[in-house]
N, C-alpha and C positions, 0 to 999 in steps of 0.2 A: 589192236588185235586184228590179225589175218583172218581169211576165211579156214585154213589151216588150223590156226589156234583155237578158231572157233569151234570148230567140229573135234578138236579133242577134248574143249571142254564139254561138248554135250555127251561125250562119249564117255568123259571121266566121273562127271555128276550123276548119271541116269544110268542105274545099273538095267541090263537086258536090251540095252538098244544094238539094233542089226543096221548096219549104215552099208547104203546102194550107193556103188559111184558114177553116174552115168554123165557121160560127154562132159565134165569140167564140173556137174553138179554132185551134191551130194543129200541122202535121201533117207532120214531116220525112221525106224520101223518099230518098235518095241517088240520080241520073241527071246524072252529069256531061257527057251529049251532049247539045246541043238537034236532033241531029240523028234523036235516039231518042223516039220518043215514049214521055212517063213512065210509070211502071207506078206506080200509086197505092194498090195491093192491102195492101201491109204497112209503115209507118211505124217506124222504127227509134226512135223518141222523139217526143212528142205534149206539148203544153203544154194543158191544159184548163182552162179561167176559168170553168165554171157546173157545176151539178146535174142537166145536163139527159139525161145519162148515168148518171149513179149516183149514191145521196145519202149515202155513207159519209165522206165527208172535208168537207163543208158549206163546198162552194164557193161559196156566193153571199155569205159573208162578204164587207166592202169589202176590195178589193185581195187576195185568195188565190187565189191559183192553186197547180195540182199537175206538177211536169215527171213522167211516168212514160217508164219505159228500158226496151227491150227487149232480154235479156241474158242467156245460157244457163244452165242448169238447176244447171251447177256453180258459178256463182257465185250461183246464190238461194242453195243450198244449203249454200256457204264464207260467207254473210253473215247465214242464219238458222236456218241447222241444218235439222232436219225439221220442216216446218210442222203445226200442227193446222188441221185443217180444222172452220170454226164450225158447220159443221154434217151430218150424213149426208144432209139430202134437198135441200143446195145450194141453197135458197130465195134468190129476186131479192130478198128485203128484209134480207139480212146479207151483209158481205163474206165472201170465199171463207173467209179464214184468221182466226183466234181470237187473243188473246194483242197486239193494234195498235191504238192507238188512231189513225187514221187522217185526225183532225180534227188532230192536234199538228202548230206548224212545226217545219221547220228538221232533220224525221226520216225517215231513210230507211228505206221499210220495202215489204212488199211490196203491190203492186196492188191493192186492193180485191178489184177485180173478175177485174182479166187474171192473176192472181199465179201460177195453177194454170199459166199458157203460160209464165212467169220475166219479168214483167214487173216492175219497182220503181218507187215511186215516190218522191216530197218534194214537200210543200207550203212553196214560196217558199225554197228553199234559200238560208242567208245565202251571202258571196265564202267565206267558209273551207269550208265544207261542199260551195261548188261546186269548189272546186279542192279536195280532199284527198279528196272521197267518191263525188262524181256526176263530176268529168272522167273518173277512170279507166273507169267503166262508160261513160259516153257515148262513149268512144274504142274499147270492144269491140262496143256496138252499132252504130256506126258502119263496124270494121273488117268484122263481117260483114255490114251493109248492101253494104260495097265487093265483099268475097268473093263474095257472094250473084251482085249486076249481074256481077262479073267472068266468073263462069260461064254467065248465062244468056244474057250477051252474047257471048264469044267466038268470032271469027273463025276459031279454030283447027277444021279438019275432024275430026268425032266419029267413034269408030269405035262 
């Protein structure tokens, strides 16, 4: 699966997603009203095709791309235990956490960069990896995309 195919599958699975396409990336947003104008602040799932963000996963390889998930703190932490961090003075030229080789396909592992917020990612996940490892995370990124809209949106009067 391409980064193409990919992003039609998030598009086809997850009804109300608004996809941004900025410089080669692309940027899911859950707003299933076109009557709302989008909120483009926080992206539940991001497919990234270059380097021009971070050079830890050497995306300008041909054809790699990285899906990275945003996903709560307990499941970084049910899927990698307590992370080490690479380093104490958090330097822009190493990723956040130690222990990843970040260039591998087909591994879920966490963010380079976002990992510290529970972001995850996979370079070019094959069909069995996207269905048995990245669906379920992408259906809880999603849910609370949905949770998220549902409250900031609601009609019902606040006390």
């Amino acid at each position: 699966m391409n980064d193409t195919e990919l992003s039609r599958y998030i598009t086809d699975n997850f009804a109300g997603v608004d996809v941004v396409v900025s410089s080669g990336d692309s940027f899911f947003f859950y707003n299933p009203d076109p009557n709302i104008p989008p909120d483009h602040m926080f992206p539940w799932a991001t497919l990234v095709t270059s380097d021009h963000n971070d050079p830890f996963s050497d995306l300008n390889r041909p054809s790699v791309y990285r899906l990275n998930i945003g996903v709560s703190k307990a499941t970084v932490q049910s899927l990698f235990g307590e992370l080490k961090p690479a380093s104490k003075d958090e330097s822009a030229d190493q990723p956040v956490f130690s222990g990843f080789d970040y260039t591998a396909l087909d591994q879920l592992m966490p963010h380079p960069v976002y990992g510290k917020m529970h972001w995850v990612s996979v370079l070019n996940p094959s069909d069995a990896t996207l269905e048995t490892t990245v669906r379920p995370l992408l259906d809880e990124a999603y849910a609370t995309a949905v949770s998220k809209f549902s409250k900031t949106h609601s009609t019902a009067p606040r006390c």
